[in-house]
N, C-alpha and C positions, 0 to 999 in steps of 0.2 A: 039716931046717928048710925046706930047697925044695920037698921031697918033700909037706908041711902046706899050704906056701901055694900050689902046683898043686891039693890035692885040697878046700879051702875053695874056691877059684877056679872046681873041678867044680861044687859043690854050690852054689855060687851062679848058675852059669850054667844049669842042670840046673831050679832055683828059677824065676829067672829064665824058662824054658823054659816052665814049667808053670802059672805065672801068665797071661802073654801067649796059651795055650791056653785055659786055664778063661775066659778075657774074650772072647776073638773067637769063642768058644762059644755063651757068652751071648749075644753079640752075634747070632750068627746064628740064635739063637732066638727073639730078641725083636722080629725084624725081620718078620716076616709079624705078627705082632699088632699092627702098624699100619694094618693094613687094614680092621681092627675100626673105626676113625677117620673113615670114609667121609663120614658127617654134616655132621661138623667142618668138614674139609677142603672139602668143598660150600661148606658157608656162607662159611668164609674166603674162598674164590674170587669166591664171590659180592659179598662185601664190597667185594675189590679191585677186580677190574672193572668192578663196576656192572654186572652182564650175570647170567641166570641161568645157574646153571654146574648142568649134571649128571653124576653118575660113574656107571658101570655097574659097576666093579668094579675095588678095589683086590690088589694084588699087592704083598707084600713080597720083597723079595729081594739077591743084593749085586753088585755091580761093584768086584772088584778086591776093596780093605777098607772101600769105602764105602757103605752102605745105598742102594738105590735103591726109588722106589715106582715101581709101573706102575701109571699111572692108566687103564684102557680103557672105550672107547664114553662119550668126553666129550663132550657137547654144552653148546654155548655160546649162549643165545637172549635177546635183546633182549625185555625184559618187553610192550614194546609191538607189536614185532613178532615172534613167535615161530615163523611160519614160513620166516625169516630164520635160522634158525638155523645153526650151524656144526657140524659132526659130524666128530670127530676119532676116530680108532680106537685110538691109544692116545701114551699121555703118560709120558714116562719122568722121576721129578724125581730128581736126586742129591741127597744131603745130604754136606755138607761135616764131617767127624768130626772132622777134627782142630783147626777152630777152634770149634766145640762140646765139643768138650774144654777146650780153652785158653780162650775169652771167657763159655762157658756164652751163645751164641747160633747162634741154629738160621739157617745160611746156606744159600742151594741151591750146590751143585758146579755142576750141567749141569741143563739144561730139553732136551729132547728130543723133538718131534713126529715122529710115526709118522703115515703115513696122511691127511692136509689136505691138501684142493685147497683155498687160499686168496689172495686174492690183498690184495697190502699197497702201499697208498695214502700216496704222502709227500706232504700238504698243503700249502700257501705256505708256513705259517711252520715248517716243516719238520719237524712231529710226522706220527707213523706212524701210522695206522689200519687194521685190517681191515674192506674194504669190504663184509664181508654186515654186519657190527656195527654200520657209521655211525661218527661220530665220537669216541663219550664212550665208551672202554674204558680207563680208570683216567685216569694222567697221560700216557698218546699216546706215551710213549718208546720 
């Protein structure tokens, strides 16, 4: 009788085993074809900030079990003034899995800049700006 419920126990953990593999399999297959996404990911940016935003190239790849994108040769240009612009070498975004599992929404883990000489400006009423952008880059937070 003991001998049955140690070897269900195998076989469920063994189950168990090969599930959690076939999924973080996927998972790290489907993670560079987010890079296909580059467009997107522009314009969204562009949305937020109010600033045009350009990528030079997406990278999918993972940290730890979390999906990370590398965003490289971002530049960030004020529509009016575009030789103002900001030139970042590369942007690392985490995505958060496990409350995208759990809420079904897409949160960042880490934001990560590589490579900005920039310098950040805290105003009287104490909102932040980067001073090649001027003042209007989203809500200043």
């Amino acid at each position: 009788m003991v001998a049955r419920i140690f070897h269900y126990l195998w076989l469920s953990l063994v189950a168990a085993l090969f599930v959690v593999a076939v999924v973080l399999a996927a998972g790290r297959l489907w993670v560079p074809v987010l890079g296909d996404y580059r467009a997107e990911i522009e314009a969204h940016a562009t949305d937020v900030l109010h600033k045009t935003v350009t990528i030079g190239r997406i990278v999918g790849t993972w940290r730890g079990l979390n999906p990370v994108l590398k965003l490289q040769d971002v530049a960030i240009a004020d529509p009016d003034r575009p030789e103002a612009a900001l030139a970042i070498d590369e942007i690392w975004i985490g995505i958060d899995v496990k409350n995208y599992l759990r809420d079904r929404r897409l949160l960042l883990e880490s934001i990560d800049v590589i490579g900005a000489d920039v310098t950040i400006i805290r105003a009287p009423d104490g909102k932040f700006h980067i001073a090649r952008l001027g003042n209007d880059t989203g809500d200043n937070t």
